[in-house]
N, C-alpha and C positions, 0 to 999 in steps of 0.2 A: 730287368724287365719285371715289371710289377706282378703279382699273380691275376691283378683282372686286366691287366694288357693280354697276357699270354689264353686268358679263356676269351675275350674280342677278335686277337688276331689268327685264330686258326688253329693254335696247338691242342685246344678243347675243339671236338665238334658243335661247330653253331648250334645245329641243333639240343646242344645238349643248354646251352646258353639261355635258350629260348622254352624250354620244357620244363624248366625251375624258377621256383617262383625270386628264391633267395636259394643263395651257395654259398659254397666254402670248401676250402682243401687244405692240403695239411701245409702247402707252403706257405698260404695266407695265413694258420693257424702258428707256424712257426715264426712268420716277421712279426703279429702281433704277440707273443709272447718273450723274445727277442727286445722287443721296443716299447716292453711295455703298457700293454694295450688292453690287457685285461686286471683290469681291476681287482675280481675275486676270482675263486676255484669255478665258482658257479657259471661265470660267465667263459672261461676255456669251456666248460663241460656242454654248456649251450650248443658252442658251436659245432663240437663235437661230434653230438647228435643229431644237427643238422646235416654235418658231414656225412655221417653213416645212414640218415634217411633218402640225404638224395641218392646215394650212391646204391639205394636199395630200390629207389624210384627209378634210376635213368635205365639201370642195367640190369633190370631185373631179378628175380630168384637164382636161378640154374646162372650167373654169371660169376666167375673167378673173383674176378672185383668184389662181386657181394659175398663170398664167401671169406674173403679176407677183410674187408670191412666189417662182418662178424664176427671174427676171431680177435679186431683190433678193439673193439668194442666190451666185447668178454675181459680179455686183459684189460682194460678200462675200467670195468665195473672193480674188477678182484680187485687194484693198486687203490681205489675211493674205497670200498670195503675193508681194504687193511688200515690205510690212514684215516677213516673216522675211528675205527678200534683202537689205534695207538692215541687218537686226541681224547677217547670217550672214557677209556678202560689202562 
């Protein structure tokens, strides 16, 4: 099951379907890297941040979700901060 079958058919709440303008999640993020789908580093990181915007949109500050979406995000920045240094320096 595709990842936008599974946010249509009920396993996302609808409402969360309908709250966001544009989404993404990590197992969309995984098929399109998986298959190929991203072109540059730029384009995963895109969606990335889209990931961790909604997830800071849908469920607010004080939610678990947003507090690990922040911490995924943190390790995100360090692993881009280390490999521009290793491309740069």
């Amino acid at each position: 099951m595709s990842s936008k079958s599974r946010w249509v058919s009920g396993i996302f709440p609808a409402r969360q379907a309908e709250s966001l303008a544009d989404w993404i999640d990590l197992s969309t993020m995984e098929y399109k890297l998986e298959n190929n789908h991203y072109a540059n580093v730029e384009e995963f990181l895109r969606d990335a941040q889209l990931m961790f915007n909604n997830c800071r949109q849908y469920n607010g500050s004080n939610s678990t979700y947003t507090t690990q979406a922040n911490r995924l995000e943190k390790a995100l920045d360090r692993i881009m901060k280390a490999r521009k240094s290793t491309v740069t320096g």
